[in-house]
C-alpha positions in Angstrom: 2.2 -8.6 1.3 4.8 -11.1 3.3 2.4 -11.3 5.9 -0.7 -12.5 4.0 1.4 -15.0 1.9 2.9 -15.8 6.0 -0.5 -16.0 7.0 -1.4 -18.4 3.7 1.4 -20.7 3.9 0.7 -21.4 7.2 -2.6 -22.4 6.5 -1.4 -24.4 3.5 1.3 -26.0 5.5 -1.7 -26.9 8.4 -3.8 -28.7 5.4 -0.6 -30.8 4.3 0.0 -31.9 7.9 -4.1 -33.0 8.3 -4.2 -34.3 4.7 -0.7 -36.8 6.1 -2.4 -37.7 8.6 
């Protein structure tokens, strides 16, 4: 279970970072 919501928040946190840009 940590390891997905690891997994999703990464992801999230990658479409917040190309969304800045």
């Amino acid at each position: 279970m940590m390891e997905k919501m690891t997994m999703n928040f990464q992801q999230a946190w990658e479409i917040v970072l190309t969304n800045m840009t």
